[in-house]
LUMMI-522432 format. One record per residue: y, x, z of N, C-alpha, C in turn; residue in one letter; residue number from 1. Coordinates in nm, 4 decimals. Layout:
BEGIN
{n_y:Y | n_x:X | n_z:Z | ca_y:Y | ca_x:X | ca_z:Z | c_y:Y | c_x:X | c_z:Z | residu:a | num:NUM} .
...
***
This chain:
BEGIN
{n_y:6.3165 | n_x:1.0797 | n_z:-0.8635 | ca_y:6.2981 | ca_x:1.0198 | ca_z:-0.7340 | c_y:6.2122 | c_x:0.8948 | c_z:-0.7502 | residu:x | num:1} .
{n_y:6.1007 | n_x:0.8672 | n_z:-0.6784 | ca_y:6.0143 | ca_x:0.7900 | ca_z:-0.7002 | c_y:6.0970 | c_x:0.6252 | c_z:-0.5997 | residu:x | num:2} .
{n_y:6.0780 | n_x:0.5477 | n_z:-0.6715 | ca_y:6.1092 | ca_x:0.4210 | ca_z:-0.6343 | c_y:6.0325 | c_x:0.3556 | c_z:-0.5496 | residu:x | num:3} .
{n_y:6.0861 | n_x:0.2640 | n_z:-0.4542 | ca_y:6.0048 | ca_x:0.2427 | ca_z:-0.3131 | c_y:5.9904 | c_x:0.0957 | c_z:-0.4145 | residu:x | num:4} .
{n_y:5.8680 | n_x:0.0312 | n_z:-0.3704 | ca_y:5.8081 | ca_x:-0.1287 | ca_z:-0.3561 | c_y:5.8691 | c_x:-0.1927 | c_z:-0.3044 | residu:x | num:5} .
{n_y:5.9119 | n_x:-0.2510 | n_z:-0.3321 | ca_y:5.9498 | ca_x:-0.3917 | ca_z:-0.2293 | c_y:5.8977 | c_x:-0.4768 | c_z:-0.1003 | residu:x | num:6} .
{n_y:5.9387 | n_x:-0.4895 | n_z:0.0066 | ca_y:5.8509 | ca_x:-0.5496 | ca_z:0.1011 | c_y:5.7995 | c_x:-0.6961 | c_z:0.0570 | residu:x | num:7} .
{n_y:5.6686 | n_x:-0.6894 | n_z:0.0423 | ca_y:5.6085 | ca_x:-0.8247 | ca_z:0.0740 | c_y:5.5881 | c_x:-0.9333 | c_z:0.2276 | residu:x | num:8} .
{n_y:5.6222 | n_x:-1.0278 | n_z:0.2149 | ca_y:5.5987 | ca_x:-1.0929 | ca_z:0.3507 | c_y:5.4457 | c_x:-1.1156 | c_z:0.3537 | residu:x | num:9} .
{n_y:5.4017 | n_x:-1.0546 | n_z:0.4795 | ca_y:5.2413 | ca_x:-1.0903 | ca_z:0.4786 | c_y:5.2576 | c_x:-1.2189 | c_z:0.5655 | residu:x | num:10} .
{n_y:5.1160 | n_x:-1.2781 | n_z:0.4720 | ca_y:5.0418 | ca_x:-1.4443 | ca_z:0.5826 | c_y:5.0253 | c_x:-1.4136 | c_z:0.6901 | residu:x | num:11} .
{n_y:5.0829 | n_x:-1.5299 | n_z:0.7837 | ca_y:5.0418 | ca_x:-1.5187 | ca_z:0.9230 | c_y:4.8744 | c_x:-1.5267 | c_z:0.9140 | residu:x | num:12} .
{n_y:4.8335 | n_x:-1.4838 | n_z:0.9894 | ca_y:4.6478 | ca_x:-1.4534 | ca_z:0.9641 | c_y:4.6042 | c_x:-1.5619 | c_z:1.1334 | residu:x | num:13} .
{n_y:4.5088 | n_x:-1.6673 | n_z:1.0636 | ca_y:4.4753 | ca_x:-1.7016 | ca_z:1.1845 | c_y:4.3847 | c_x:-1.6235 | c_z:1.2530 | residu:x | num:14} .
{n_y:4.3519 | n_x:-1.6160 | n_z:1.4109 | ca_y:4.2212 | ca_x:-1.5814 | ca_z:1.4689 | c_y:4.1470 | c_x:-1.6546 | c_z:1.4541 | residu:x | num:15} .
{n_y:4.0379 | n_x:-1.5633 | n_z:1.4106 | ca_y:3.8636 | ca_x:-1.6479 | ca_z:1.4273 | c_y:3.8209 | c_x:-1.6897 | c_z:1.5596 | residu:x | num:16} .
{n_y:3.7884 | n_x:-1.7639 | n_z:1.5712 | ca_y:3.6683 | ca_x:-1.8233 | ca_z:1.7042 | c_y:3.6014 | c_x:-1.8393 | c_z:1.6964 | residu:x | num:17} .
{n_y:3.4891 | n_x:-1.8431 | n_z:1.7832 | ca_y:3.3079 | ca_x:-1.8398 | ca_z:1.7791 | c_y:3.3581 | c_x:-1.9908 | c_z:1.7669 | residu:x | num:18} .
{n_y:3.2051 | n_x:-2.0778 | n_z:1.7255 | ca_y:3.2430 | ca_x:-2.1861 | ca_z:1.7034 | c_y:3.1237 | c_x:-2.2290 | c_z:1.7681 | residu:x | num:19} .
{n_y:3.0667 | n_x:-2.3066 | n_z:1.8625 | ca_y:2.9452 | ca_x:-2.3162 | ca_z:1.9736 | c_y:2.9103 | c_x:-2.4960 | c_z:1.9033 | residu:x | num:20} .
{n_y:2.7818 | n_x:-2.5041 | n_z:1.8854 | ca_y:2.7045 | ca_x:-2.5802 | ca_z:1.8486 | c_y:2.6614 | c_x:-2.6429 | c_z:1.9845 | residu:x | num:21} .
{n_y:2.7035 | n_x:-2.7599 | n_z:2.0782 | ca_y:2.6365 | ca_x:-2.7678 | ca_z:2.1737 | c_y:2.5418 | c_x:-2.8691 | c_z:2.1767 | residu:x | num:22} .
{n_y:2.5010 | n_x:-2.9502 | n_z:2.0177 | ca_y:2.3754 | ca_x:-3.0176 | ca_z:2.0311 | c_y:2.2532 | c_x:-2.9311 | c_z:1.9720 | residu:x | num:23} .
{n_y:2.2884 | n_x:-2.8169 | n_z:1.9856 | ca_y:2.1544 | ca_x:-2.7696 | ca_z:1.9131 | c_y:2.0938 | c_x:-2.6305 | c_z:2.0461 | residu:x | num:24} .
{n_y:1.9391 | n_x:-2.6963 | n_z:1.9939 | ca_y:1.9118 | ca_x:-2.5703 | ca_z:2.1320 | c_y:1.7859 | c_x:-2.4908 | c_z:2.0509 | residu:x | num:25} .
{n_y:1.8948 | n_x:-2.4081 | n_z:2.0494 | ca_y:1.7967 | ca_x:-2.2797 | ca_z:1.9703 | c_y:1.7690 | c_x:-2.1450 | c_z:2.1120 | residu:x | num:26} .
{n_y:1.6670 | n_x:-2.0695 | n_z:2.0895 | ca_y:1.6280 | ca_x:-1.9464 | ca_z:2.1655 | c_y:1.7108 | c_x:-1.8497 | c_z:2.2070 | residu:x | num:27} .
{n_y:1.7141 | n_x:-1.8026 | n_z:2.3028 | ca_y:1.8166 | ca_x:-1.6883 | ca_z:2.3415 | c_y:1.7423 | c_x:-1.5524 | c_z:2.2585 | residu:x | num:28} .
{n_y:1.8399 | n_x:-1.5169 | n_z:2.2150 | ca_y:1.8376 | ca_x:-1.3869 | ca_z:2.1205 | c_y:1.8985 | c_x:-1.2852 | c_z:2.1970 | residu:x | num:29} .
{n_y:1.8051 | n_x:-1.1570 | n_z:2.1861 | ca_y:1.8630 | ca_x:-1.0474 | ca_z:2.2144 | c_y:1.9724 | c_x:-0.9679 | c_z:2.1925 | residu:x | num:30} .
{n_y:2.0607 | n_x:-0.9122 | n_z:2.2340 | ca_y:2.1393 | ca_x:-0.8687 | ca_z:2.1578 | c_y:2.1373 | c_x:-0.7435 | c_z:2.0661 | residu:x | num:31} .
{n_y:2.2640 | n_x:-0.7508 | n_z:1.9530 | ca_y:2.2097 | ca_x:-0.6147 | ca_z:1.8800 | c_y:2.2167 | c_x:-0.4923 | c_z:1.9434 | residu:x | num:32} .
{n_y:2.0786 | n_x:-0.4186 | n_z:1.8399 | ca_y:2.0285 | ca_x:-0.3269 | ca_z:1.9204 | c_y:1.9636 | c_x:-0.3229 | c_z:2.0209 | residu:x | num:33} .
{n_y:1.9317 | n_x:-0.3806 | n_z:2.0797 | ca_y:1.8020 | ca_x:-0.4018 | ca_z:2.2188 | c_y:1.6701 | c_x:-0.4375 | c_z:2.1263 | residu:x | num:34} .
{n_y:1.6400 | n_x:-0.4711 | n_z:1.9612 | ca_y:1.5584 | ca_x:-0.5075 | ca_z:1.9606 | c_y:1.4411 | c_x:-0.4433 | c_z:1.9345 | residu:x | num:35} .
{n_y:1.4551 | n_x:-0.3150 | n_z:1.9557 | ca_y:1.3532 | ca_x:-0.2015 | ca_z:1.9071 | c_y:1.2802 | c_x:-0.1978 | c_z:2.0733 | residu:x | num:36} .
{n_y:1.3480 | n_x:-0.2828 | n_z:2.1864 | ca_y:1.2895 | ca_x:-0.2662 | ca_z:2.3216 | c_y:1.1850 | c_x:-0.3845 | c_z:2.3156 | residu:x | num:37} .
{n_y:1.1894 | n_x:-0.4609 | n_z:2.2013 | ca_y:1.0906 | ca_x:-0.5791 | ca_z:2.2540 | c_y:1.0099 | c_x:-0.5810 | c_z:2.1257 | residu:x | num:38} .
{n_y:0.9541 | n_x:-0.4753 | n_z:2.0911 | ca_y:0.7976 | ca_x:-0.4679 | ca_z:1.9664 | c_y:0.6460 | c_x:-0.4818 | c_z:2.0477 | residu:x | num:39} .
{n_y:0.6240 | n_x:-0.5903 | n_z:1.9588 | ca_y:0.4710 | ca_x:-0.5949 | ca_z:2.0341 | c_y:0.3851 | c_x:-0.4407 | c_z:1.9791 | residu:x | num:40} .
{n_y:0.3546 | n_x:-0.4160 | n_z:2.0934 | ca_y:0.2414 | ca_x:-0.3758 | ca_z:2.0505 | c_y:0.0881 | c_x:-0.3992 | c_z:2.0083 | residu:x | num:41} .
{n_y:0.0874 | n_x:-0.3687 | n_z:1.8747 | ca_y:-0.0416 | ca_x:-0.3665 | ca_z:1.7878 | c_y:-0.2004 | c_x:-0.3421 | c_z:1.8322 | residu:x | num:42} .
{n_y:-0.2872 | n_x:-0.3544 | n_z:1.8475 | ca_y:-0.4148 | ca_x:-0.3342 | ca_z:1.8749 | c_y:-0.4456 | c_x:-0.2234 | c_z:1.7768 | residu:x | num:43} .
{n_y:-0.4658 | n_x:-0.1098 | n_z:1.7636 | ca_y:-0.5446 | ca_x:-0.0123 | ca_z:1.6820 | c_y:-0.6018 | c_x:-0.0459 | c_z:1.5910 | residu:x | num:44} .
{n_y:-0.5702 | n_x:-0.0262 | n_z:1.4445 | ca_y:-0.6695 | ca_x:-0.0923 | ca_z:1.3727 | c_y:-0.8197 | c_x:-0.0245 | c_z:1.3804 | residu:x | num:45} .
{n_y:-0.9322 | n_x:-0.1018 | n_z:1.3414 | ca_y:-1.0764 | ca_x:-0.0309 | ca_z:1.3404 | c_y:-1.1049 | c_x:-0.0256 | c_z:1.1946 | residu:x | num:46} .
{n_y:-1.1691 | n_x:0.0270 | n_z:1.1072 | ca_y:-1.1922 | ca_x:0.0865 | ca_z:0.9931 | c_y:-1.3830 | c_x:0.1057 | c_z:1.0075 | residu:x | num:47} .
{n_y:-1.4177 | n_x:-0.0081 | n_z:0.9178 | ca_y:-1.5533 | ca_x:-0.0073 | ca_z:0.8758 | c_y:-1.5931 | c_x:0.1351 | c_z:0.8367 | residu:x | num:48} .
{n_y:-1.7341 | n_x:0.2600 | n_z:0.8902 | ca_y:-1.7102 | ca_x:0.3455 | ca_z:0.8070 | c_y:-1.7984 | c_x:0.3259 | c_z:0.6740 | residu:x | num:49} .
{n_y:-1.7510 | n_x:0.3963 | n_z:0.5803 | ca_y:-1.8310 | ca_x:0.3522 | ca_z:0.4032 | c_y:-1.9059 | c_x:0.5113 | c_z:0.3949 | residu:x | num:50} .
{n_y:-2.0558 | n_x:0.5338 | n_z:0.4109 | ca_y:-2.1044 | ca_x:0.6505 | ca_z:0.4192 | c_y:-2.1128 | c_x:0.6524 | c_z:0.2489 | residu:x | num:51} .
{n_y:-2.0841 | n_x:0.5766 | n_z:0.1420 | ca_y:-2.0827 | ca_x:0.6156 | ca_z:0.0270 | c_y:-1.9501 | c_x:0.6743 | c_z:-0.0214 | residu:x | num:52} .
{n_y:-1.8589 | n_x:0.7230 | n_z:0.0502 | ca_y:-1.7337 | ca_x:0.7723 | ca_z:0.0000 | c_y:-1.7684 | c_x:0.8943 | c_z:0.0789 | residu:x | num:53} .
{n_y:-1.7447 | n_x:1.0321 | n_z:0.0117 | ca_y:-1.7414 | ca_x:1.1468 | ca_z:0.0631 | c_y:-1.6707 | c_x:1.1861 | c_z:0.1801 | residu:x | num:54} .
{n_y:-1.7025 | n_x:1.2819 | n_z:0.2794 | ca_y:-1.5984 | ca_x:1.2591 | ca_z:0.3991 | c_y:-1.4830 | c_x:1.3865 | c_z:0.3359 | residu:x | num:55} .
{n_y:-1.4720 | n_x:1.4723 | n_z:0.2620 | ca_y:-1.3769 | ca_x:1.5485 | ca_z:0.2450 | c_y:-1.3524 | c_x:1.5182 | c_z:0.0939 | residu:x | num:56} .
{n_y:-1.2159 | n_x:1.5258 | n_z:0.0552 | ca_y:-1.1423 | ca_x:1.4705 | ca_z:-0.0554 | c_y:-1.1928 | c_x:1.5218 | c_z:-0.1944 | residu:x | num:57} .
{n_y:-1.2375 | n_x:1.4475 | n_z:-0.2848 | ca_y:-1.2649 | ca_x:1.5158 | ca_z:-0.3839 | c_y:-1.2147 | c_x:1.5102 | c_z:-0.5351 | residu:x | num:58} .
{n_y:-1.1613 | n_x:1.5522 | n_z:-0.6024 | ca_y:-1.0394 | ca_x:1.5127 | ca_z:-0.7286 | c_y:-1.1716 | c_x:1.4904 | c_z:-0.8289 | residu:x | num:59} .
{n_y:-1.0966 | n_x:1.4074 | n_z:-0.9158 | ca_y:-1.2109 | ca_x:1.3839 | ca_z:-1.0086 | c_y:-1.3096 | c_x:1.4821 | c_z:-1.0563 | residu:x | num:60} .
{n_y:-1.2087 | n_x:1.6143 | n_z:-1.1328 | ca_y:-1.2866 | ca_x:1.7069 | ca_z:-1.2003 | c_y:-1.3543 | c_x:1.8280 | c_z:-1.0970 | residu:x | num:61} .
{n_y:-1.3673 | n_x:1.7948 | n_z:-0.9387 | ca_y:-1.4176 | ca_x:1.9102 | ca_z:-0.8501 | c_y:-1.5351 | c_x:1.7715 | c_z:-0.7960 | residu:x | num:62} .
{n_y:-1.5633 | n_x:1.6938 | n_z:-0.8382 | ca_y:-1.6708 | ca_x:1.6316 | ca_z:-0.8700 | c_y:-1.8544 | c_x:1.6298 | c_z:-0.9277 | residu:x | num:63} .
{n_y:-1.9111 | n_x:1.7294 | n_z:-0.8846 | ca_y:-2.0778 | ca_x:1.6878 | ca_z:-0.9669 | c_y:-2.1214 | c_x:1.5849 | c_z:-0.9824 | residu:x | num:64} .
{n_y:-2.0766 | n_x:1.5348 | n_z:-0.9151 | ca_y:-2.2249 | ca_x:1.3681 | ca_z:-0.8996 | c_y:-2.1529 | c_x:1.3066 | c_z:-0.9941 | residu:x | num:65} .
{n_y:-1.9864 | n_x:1.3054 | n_z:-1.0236 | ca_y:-1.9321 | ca_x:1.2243 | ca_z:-1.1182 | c_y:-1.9700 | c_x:1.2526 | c_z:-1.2517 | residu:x | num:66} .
{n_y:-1.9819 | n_x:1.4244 | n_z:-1.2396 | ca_y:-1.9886 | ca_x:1.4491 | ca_z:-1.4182 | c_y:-2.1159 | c_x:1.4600 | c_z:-1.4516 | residu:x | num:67} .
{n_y:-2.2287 | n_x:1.4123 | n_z:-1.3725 | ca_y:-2.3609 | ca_x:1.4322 | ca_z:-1.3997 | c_y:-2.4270 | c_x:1.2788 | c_z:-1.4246 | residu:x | num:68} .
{n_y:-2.3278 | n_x:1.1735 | n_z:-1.3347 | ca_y:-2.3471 | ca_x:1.0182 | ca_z:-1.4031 | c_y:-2.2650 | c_x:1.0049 | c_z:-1.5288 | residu:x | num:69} .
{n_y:-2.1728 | n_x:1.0770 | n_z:-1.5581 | ca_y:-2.1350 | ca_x:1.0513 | ca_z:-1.6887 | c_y:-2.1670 | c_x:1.1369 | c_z:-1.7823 | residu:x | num:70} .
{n_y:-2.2598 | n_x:1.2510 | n_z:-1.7726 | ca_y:-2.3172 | ca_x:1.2682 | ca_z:-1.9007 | c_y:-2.4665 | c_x:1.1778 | c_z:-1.9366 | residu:x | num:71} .
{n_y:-2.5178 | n_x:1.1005 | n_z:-1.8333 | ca_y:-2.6093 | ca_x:1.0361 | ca_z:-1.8159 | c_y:-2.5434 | c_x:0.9387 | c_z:-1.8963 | residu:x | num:72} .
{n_y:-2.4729 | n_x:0.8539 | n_z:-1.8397 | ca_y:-2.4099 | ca_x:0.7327 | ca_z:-1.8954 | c_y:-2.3817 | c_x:0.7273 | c_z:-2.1076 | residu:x | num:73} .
{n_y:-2.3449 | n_x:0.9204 | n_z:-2.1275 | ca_y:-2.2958 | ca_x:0.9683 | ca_z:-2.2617 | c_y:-2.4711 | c_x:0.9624 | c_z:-2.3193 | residu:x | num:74} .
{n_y:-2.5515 | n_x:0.9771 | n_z:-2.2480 | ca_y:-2.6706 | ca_x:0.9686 | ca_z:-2.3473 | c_y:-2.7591 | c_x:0.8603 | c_z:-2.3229 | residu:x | num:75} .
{n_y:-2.7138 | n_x:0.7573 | n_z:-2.2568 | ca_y:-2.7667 | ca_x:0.6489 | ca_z:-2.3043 | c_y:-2.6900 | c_x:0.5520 | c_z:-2.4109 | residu:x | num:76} .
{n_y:-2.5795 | n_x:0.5994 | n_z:-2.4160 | ca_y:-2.5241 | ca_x:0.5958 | ca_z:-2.5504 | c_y:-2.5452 | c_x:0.6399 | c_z:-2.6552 | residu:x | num:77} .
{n_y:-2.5986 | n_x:0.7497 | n_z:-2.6941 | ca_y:-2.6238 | ca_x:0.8181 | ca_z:-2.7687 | c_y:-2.7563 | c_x:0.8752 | c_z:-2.7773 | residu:x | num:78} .
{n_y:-2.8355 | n_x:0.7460 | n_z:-2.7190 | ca_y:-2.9864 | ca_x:0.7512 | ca_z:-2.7041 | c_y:-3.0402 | c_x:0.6845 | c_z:-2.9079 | residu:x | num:79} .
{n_y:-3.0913 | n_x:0.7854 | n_z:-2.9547 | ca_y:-3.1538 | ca_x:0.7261 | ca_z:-3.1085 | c_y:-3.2428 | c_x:0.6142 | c_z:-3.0705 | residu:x | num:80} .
{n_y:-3.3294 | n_x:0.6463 | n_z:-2.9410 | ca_y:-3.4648 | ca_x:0.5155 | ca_z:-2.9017 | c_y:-3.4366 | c_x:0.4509 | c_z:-2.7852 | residu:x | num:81} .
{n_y:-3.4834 | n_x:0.3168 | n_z:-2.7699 | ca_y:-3.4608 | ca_x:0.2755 | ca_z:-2.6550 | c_y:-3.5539 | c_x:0.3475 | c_z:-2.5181 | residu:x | num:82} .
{n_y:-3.6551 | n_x:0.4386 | n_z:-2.5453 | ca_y:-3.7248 | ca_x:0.4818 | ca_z:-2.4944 | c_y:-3.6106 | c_x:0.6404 | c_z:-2.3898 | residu:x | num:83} .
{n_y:-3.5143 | n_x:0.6779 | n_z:-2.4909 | ca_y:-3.4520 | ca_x:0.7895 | ca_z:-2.4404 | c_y:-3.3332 | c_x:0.6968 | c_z:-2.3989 | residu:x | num:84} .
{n_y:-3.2937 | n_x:0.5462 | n_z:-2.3968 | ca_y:-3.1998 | ca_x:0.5200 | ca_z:-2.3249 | c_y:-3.2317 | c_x:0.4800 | c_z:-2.1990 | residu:x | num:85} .
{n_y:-3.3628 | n_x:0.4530 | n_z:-2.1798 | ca_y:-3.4608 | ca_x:0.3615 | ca_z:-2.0536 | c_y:-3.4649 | c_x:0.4782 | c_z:-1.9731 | residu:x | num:86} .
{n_y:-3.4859 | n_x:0.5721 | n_z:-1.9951 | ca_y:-3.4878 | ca_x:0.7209 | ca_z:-1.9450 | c_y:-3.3412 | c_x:0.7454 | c_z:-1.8954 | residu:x | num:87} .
{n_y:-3.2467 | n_x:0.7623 | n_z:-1.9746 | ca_y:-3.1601 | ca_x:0.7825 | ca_z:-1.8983 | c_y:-3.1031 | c_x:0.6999 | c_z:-1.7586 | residu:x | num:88} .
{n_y:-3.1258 | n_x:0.6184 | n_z:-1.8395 | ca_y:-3.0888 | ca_x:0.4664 | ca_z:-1.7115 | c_y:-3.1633 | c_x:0.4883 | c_z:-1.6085 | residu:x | num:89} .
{n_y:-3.2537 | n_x:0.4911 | n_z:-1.5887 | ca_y:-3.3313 | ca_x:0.5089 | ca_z:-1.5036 | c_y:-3.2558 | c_x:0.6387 | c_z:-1.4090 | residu:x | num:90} .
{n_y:-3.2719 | n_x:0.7627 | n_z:-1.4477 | ca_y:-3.1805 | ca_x:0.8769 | ca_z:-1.4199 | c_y:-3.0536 | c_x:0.8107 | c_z:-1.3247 | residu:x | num:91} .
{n_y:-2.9701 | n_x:0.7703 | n_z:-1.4343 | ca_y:-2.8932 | ca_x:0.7103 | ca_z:-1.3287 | c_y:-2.8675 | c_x:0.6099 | c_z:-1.2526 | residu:x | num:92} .
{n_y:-3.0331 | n_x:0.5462 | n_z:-1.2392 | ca_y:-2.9989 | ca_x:0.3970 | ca_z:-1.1414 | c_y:-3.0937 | c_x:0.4830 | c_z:-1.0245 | residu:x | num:93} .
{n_y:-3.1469 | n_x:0.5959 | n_z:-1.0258 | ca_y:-3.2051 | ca_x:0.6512 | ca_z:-0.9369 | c_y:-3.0632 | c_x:0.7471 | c_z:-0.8490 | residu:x | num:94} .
{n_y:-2.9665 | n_x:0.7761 | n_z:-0.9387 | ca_y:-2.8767 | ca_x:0.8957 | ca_z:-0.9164 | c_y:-2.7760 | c_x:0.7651 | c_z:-0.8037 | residu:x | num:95} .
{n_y:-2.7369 | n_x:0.6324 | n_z:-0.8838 | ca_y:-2.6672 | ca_x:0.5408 | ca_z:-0.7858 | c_y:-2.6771 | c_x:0.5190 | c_z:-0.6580 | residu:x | num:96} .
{n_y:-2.8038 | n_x:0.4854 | n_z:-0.5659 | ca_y:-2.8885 | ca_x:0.4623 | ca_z:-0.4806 | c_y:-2.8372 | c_x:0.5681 | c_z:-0.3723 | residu:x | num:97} .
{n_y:-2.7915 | n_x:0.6578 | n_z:-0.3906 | ca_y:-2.7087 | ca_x:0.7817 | ca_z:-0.2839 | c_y:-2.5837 | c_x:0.6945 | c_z:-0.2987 | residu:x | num:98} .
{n_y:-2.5324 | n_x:0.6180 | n_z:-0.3545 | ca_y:-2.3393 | ca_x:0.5844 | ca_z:-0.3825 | c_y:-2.3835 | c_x:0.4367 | c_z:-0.2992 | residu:x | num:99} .
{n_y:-2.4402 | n_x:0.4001 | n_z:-0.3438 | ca_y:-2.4291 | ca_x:0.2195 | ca_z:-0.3514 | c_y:-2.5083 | c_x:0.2230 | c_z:-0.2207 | residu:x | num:100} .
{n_y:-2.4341 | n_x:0.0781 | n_z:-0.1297 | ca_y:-2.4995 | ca_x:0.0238 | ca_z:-0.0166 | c_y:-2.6275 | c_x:-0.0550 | c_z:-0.0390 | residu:x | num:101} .
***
């Protein structure tokens, strides 16, 4: 047979009261929940357009223009003369000029 606890006497518990500040004058606040009724509304943002960014999405490797400045870029690295690096450069400061404003 399981044994009962003993009664404890509980604390008398005081009530809380609002406690009113009457030298201070702050704004009337809405109450909760009403405040999703008073959002400003925003002006639309406007968006500069950039004709050097493609208009349909393109992942790196479904890219030409990317992998054709970087094999450019790979052989002016790997230019033996400055004559075949001036060349490439060129290549791609002509290939930039479509990207760059």
């Amino acid at each position: 047979m399981a044994s009962r606890k003993p009664k404890t006497k509980r604390a008398k518990t005081k009530q809380a009261q609002n406690y009113r500040h009457p030298e201070s004058e702050s704004l009337m606040r809405p109450d909760v929940g009403t405040q999703a009724q008073f959002k400003k509304k925003l002006p639309p943002k406007k968006y500069r357009y950039d004709d050097s960014l493609s208009p349909s999405l393109e992942w790196h490797d479904q890219n030409p223009a990317r992998d054709r400045g970087e094999a450019l870029i790979r052989e002016i690295l790997d230019a033996k003369s400055i004559e075949e690096a001036n060349a490439a450069a060129s290549k791609l400061k002509a290939m930039s000029k479509l990207f760059l404003n």
